[in-house]
N, C-alpha and C positions, 0 to 999 in steps of 0.2 A: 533277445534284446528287442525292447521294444521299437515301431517303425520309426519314432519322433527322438531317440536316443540317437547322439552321434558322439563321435569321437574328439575328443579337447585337443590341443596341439599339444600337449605334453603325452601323448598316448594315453590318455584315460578314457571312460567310456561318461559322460555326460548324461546323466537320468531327464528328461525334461520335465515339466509340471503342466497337470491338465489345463491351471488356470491361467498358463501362456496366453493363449489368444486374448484374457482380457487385458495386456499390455498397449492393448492396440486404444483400449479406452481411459487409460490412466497413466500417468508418470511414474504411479508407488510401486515399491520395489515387489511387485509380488509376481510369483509362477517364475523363478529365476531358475530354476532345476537344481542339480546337483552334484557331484563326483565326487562319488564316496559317500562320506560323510560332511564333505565341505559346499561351499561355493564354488561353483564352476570359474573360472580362471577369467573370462570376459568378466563377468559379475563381479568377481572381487576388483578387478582393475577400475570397470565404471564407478563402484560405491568410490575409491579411495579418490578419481577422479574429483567426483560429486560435492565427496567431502571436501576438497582442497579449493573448488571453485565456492563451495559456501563459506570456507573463512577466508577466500580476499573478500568477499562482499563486505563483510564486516569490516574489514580493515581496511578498502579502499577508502581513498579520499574523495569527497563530493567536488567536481570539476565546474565551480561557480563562473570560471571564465568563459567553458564553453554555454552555460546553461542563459547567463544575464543577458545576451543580447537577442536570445530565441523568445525571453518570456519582456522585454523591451518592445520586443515588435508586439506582443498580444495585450497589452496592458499600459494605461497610462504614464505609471511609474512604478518601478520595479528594486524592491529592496535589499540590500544585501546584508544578512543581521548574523548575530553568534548569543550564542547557548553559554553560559559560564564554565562549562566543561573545556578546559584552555586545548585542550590538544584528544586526539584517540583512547589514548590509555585512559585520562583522565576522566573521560565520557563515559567507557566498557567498565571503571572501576566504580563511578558513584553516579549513577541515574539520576539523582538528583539535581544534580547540577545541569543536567540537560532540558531538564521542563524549566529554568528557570534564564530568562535572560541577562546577559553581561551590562554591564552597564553604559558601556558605551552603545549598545542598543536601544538601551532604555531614553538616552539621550537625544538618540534619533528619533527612535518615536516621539517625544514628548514637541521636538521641535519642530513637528509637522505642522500646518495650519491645514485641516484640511472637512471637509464637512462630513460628517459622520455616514455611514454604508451600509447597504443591507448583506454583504458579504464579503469577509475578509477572507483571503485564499494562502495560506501557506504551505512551502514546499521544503520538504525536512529531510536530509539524510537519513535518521534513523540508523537500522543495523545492515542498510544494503542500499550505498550512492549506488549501484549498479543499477538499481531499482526505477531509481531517481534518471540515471541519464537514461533510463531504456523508455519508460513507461509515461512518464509525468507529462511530456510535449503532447505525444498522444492522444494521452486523454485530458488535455486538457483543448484543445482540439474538440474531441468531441464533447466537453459539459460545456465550454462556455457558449454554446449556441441554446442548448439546453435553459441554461443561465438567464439568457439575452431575452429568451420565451416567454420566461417568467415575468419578464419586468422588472428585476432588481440590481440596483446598483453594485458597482464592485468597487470598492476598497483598494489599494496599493498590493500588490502584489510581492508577499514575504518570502526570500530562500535563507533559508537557515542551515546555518555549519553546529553541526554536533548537537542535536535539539532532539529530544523526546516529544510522544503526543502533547502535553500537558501546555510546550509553551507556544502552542495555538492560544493559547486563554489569554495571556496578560497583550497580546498581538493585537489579537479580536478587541480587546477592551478598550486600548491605547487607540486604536481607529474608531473607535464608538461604531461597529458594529454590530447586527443583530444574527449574526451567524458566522460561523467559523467553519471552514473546511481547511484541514491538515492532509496534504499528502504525503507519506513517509514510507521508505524506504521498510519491510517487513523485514521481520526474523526469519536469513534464510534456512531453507530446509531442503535436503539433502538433492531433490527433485525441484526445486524452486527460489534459486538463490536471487531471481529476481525478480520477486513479487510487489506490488503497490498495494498498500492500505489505503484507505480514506476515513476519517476520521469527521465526523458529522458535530457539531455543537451550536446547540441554540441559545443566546446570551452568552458569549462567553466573558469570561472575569476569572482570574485567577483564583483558584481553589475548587475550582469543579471537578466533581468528582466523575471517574470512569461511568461509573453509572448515568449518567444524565450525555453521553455520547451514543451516536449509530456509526458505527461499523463497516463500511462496505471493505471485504480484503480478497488476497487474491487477481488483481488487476492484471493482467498481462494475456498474452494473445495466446499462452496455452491454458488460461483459465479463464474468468471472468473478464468479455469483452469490454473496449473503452464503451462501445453504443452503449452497451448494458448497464453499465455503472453509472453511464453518467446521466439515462432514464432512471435508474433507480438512485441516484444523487436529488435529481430534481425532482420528485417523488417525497423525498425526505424535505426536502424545503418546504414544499407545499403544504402538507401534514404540518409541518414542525408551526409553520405560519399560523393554522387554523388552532393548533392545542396549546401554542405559547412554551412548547418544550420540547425536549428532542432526550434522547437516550431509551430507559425502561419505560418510559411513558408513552411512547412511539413506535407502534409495532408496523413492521412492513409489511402488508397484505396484498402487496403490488402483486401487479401478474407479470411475469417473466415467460421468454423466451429461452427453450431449451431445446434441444437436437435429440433428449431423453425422453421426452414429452412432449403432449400436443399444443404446446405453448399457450395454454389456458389454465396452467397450476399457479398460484397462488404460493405465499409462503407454505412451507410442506408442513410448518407445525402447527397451522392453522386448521377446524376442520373446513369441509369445504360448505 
């Protein structure tokens, strides 16, 4: 028996895997060992765990009461909108209806008087409010100073019930703004049921396509730092300013801060 083999509480003898030690450097399920021919008994317990905490994410409800008075204090006026998708099921069942706003939103918007922004910030459930209540305060903490740097206006502050990427666009446009950032709750993943996305878009107006967005995803304190995100948000502003576009037209060659590297790398598909 090898030295790193122990014994499962069911009397089995637990094979371990060399590539354990790198658990220390990642969440994904790898070097879990084995008994038998199965999953050692901790391991099956964690996955089934994992999996159960990644479908409430999905199924939780986004907690507008506690979030409106936290984003009240950071923003002039703070909106409270909905997605055409009338409830959960009806959201998980047609996507569509989710990029697209109800009409009594549209109502709101329309009745604003208010002078056009160089940035509209919307905060979206998505596939994980858990996302949302954990990560969004955060970082938005750390970009709006970021923000503040740059010199540009902020627009009304959107929380959206049951909204996809997409209805960032008709939001952004309804404020005459010249930039859109979507914060939304990601698709959790077994190791990550509460990850934040961010969603970049320059000009937005409804019908933009995926491609004409940047990407930053990943947000939360066991991956992609608020600091980091939101230097590399305001990275993307700047650029998106100088070339009048943002998505495939706008490549990140920001230099990042990593604990992997000597914090002088560059996008890694970049050469150097």
């Amino acid at each position: 028996m090898n030295d790193e083999d122990f014994h499962d509480g069911d009397g089995g003898i637990t094979v371990t895997n060399p590539w354990q030690r790198l658990r220390e450097l990642t969440d994904a399920r790898i070097g879990l060992g084995r008994a038998g021919g199965s999953l050692p008994t901790a391991a099956q317990l964690a996955f089934q765990l994992d999996h159960a905490r990644a479908r409430d994410a999905v199924h939780m409800a986004l907690d507008t009461e506690r979030l409106m008075p936290e984003l009240d204090a950071r923003f002039p006026l703070a909106l409270r909108l909905h997605s055409r998708a009338i409830d959960r099921d009806e959201y998980l069942r047609r996507p569509d209806l989710g990029r697209q706003l109800s009409e009594q939103a549209k109502q709101e918007l329309a009745q604003l008087s208010l002078e056009p922004c160089d940035v509209s910030i919307c905060i979206v459930d998505g596939l994980s409010a858990r996302a949302i209540h954990e990560q969004a305060i955060p970082f938005l903490d750390a970009a709006l100073p970021e923000i503040e740097r740059l010199e540009l206006s902020l627009g009304p502050v959107a929380l959206v019930e049951q909204g996809r990427v997409a209805i960032g666009d008709p939001i952004g446009e309804a404020l005459g703004a010249r930039m859109s950032v979507v914060l939304i709750g990601e698709r959790p993943g077994l190791s990550s049921p509460d990850s934040l996305g961010l969603y970049f878009t320059w000009a937005p107006r409804s019908g933009r396509r995926d491609s004409e967005r940047n990407c930053i995803s990943n947000i939360r304190p066991r991956g992609l730092s608020y600091a980091n995100a939101a230097r590399l948000l305001a990275y993307l502003m700047r650029e998106a300013q100088v070339l009048g576009a943002s998505g495939v037209a706008l490549k990140d060659d920001s230099e990042v801060d990593s604990h992997l590297g000597d914090g002088r790398q560059g996008n890694f598909l970049l050469p150097p």
